[in-house]
LUMTORPA-566428 format. One record per residue: x, y, z of N, C-alpha, C in turn; residue number from 1; residue in three letters. Coordinates in nm, 4 decimals. Each point is the difference from the previous one (the first is absolute). Layout:
BEGIN
+----------+----------+----------+----------+----------+----------+----------+----------+----------+-----+------+
!      n.x !      n.y !      n.z !     ca.x !     ca.y !     ca.z !      c.x !      c.y !      c.z !  nr ! rest !
+----------+----------+----------+----------+----------+----------+----------+----------+----------+-----+------+
!        X !        Y !        Z !        X !        Y !        Z !        X !        Y !        Z ! NUM !  Ala !
...
+----------+----------+----------+----------+----------+----------+----------+----------+----------+-----+------+
***
This chain:
BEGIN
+----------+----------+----------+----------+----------+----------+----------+----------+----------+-----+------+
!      n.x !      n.y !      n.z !     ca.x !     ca.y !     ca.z !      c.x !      c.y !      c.z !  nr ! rest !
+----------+----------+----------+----------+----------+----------+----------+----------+----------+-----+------+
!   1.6378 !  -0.5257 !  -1.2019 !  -0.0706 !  -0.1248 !  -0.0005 !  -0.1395 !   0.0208 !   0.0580 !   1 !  Unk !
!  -0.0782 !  -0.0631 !  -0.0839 !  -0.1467 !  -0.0306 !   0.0678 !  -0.0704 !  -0.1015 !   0.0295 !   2 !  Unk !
!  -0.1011 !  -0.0596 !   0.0610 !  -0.0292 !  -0.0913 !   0.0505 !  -0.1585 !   0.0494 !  -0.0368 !   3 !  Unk !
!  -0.0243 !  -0.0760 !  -0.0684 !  -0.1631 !   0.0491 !  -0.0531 !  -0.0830 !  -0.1433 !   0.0958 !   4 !  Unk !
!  -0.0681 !   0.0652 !   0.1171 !  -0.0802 !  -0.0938 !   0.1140 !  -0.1364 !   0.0206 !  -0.0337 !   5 !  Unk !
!  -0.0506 !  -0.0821 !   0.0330 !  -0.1609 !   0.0378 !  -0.0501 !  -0.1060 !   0.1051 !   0.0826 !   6 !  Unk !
!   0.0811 !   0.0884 !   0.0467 !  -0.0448 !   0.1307 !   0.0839 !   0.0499 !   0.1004 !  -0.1011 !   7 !  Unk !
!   0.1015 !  -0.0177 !  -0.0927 !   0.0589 !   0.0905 !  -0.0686 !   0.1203 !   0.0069 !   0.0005 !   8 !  Unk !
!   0.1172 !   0.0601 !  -0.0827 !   0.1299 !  -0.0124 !   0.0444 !   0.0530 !   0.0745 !   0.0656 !   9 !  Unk !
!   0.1197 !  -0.0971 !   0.0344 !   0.0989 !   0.0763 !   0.1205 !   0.1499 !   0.0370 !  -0.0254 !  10 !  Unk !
!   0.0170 !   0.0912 !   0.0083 !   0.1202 !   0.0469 !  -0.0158 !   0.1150 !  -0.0778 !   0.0961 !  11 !  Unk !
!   0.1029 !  -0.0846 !  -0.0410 !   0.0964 !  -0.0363 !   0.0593 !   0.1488 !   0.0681 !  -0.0165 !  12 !  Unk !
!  -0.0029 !   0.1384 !   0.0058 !   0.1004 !   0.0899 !  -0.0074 !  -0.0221 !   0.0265 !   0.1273 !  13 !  Unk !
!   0.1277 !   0.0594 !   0.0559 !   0.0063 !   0.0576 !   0.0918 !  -0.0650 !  -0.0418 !   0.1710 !  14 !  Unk !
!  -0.0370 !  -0.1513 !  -0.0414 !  -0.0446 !  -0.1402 !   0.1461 !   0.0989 !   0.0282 !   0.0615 !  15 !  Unk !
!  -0.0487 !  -0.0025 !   0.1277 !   0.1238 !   0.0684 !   0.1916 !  -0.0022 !  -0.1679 !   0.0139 !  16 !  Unk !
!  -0.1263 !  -0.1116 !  -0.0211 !  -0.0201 !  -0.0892 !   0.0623 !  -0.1004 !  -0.0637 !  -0.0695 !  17 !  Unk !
!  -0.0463 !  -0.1025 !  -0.0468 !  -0.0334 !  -0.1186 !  -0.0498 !  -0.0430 !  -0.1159 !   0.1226 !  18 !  Unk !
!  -0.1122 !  -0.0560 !   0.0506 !  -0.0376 !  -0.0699 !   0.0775 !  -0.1439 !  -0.0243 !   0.0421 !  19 !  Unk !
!  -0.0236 !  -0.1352 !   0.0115 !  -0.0906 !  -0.1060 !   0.0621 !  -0.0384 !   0.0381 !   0.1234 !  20 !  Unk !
!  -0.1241 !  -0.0028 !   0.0802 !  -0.0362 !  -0.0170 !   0.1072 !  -0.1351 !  -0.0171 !  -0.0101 !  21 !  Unk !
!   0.0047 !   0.0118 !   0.1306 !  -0.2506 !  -0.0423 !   0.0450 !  -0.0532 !   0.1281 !   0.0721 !  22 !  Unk !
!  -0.1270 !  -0.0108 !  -0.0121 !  -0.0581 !   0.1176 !   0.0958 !  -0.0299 !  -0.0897 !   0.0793 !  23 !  Unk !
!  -0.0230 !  -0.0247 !   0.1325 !  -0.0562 !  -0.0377 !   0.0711 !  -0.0578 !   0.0961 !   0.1134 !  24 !  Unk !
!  -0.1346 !  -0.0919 !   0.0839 !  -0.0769 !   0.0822 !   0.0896 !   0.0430 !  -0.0306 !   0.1182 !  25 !  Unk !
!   0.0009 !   0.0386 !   0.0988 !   0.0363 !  -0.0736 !   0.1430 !  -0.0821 !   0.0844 !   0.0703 !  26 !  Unk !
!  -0.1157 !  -0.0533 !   0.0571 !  -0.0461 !   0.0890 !   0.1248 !  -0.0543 !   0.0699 !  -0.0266 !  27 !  Unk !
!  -0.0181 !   0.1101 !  -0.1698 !  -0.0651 !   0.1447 !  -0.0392 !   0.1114 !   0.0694 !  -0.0062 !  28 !  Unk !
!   0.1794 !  -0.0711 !  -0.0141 !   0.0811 !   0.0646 !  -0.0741 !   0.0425 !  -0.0692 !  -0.0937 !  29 !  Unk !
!   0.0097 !   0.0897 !  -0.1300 !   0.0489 !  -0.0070 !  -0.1245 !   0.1638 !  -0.0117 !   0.0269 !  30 !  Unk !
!   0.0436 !  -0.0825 !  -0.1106 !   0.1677 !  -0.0123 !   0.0253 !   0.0035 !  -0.0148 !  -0.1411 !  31 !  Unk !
!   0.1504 !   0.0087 !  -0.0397 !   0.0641 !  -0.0668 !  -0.1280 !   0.1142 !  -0.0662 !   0.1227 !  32 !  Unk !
!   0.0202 !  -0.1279 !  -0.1001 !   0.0851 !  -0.0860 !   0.0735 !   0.0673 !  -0.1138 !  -0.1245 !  33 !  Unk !
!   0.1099 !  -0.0236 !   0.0373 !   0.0911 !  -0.1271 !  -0.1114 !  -0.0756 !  -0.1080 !  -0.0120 !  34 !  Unk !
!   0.0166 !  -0.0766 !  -0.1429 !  -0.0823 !  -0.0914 !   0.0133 !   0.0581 !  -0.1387 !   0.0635 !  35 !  Unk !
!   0.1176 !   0.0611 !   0.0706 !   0.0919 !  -0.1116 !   0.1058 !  -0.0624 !   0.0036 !   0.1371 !  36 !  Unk !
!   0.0090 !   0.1294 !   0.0133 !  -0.0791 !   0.0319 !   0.1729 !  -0.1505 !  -0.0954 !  -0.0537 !  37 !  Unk !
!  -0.0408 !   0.0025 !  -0.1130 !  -0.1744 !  -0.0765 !   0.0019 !  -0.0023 !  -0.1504 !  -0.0005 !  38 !  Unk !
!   0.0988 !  -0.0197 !  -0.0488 !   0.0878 !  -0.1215 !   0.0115 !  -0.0376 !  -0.0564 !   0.0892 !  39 !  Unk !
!   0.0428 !   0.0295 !   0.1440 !   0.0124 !  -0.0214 !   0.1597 !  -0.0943 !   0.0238 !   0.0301 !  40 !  Unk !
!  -0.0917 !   0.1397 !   0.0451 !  -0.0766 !   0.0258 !   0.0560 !  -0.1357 !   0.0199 !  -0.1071 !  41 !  Unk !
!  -0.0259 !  -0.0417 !  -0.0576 !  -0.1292 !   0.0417 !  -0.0652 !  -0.1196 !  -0.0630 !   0.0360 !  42 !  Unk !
!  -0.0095 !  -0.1007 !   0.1131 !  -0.0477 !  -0.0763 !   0.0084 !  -0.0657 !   0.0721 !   0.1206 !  43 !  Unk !
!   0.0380 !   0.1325 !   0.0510 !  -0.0520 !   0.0453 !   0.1219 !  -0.0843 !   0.1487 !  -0.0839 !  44 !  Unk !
!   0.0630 !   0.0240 !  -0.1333 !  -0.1166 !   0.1120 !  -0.0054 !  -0.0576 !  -0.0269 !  -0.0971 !  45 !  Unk !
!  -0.0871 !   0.1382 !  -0.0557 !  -0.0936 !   0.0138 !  -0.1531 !   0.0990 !   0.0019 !  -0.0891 !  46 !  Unk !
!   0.0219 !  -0.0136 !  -0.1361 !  -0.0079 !   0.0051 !  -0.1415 !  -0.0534 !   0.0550 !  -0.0544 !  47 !  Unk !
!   0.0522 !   0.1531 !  -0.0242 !  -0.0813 !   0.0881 !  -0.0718 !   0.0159 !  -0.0407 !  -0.1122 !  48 !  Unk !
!   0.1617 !   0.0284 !  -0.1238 !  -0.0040 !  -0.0245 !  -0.0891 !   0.1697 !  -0.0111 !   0.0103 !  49 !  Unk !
!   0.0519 !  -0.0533 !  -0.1699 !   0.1498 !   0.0192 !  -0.0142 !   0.0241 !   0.1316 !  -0.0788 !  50 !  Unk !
!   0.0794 !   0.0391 !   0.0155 !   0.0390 !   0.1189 !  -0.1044 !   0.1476 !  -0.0037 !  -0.0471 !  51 !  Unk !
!   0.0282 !   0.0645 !  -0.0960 !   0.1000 !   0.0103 !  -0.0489 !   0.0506 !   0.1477 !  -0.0580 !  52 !  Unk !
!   0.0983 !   0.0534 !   0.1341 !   0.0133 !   0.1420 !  -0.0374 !   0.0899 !   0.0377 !  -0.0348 !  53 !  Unk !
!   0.0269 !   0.1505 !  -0.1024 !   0.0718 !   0.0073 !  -0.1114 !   0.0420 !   0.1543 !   0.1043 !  54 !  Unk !
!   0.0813 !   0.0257 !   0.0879 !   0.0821 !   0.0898 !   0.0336 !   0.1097 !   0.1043 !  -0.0521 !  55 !  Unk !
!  -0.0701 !   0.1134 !   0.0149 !   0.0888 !   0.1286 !  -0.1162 !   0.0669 !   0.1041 !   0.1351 !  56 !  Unk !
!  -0.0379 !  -0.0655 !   0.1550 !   0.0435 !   0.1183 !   0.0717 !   0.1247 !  -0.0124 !   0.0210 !  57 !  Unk !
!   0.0867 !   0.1569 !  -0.0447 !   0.1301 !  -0.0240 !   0.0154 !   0.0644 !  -0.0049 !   0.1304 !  58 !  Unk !
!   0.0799 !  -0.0161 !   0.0432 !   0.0529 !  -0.0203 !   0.1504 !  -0.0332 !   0.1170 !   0.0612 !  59 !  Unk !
!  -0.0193 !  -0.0223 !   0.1351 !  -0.0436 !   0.1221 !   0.0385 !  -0.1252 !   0.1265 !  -0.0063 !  60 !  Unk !
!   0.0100 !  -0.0858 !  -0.0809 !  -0.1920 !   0.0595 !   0.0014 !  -0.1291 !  -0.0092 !   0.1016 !  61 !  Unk !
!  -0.0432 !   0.0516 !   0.0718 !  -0.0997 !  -0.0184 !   0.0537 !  -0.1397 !  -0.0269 !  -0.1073 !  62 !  Unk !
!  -0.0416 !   0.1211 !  -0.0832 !  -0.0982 !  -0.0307 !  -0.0721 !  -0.0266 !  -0.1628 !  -0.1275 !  63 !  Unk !
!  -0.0420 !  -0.1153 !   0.0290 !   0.0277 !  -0.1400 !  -0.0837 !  -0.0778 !   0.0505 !  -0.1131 !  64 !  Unk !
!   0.0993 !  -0.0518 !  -0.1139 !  -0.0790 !  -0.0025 !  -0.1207 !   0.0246 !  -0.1359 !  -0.0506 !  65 !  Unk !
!  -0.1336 !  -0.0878 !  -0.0148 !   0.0101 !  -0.1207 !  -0.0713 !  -0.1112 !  -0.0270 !  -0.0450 !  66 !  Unk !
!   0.0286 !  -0.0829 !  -0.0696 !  -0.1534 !  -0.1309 !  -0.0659 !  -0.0285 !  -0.1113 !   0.0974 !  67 !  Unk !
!  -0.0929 !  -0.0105 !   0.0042 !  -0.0340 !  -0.1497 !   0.0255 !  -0.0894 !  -0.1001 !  -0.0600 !  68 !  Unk !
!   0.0421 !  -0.0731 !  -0.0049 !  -0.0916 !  -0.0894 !  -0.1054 !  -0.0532 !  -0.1693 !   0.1125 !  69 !  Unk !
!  -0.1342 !  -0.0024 !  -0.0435 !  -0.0660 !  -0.0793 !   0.1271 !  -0.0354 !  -0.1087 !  -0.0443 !  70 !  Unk !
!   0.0095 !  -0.1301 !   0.0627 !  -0.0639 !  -0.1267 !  -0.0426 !  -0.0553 !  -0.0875 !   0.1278 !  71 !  Unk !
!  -0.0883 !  -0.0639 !  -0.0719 !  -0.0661 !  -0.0689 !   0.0949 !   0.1080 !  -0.1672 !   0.0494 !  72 !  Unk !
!   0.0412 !  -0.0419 !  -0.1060 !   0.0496 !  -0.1173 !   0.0571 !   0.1808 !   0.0382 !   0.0142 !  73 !  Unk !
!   0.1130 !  -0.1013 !   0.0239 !   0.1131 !  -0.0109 !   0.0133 !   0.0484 !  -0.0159 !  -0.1408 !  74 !  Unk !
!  -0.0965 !  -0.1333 !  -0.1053 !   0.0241 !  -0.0143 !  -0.0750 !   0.0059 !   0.1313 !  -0.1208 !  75 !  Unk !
!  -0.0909 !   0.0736 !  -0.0001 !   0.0001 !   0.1284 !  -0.1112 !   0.1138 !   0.1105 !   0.0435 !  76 !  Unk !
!   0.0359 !   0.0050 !   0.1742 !   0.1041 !   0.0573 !  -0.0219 !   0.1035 !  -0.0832 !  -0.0077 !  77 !  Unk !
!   0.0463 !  -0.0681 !  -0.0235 !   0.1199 !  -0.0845 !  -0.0379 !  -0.0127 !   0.0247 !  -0.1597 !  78 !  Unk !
!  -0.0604 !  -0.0277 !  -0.0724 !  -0.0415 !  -0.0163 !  -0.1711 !   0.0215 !   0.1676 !  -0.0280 !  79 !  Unk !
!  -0.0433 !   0.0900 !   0.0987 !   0.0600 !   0.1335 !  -0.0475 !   0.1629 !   0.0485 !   0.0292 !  80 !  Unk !
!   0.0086 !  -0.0615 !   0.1020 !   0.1574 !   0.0181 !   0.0309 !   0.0950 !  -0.0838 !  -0.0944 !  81 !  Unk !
!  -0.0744 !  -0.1108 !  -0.0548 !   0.0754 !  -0.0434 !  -0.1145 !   0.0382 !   0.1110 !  -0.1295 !  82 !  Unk !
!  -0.1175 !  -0.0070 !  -0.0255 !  -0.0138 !   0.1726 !  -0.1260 !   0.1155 !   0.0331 !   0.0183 !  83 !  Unk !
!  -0.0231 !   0.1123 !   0.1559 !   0.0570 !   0.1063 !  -0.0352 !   0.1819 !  -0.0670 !   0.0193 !  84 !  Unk !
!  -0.0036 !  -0.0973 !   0.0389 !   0.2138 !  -0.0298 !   0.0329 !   0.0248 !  -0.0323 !  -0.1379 !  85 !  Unk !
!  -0.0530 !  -0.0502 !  -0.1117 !  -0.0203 !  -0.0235 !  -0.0893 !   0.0618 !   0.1464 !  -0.1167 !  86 !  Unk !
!  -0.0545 !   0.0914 !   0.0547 !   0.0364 !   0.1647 !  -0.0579 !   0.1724 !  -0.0053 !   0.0621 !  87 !  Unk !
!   0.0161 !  -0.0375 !   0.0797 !   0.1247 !   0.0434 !   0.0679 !   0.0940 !  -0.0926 !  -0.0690 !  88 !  Unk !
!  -0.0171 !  -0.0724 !  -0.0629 !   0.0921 !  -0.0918 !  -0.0519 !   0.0554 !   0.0626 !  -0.1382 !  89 !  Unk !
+----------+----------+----------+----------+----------+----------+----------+----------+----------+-----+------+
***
């Protein structure tokens, strides 16, 4: 299965993990964080961006291999996470 994103397509063979989150700044540190934890607390840091990352590292792996795919609002990643559950059906 592929998922043709407007960065190019993505291979959905062999996904460890499928998932939503934010970058956020706090202080001059970078985080990825749930977009539940932003939920609650977002109101205390920056908003870098949302992303939506496409995870191939198999268990146990130290070295991560994934995609990420970046949006500026909640709404474009929601409309992409539609897409791609959409393939899974």
């Amino acid at each position: 299965m592929i998922y043709k994103s407007k960065d190019g397509d993505i291979s959905l063979e062999n996904l460890t993990r499928l998932y939503a989150a934010v970058v956020i700044d706090m202080q001059g540190e970078v985080a990825e964080m749930s977009l539940e934890w932003f939920d609650l607390y977002g109101d205390k840091v920056k908003l870098v961006e949302y992303v939506l990352v496409f995870d191939y590292t198999p268990p146990g792996e130290d070295i991560k291999k994934r995609t990420v795919l970046k949006y500026e609002t909640k709404d474009e990643l929601v409309a992409t996470m539609s897409e791609v559950a959409e393939l899974f059906k």
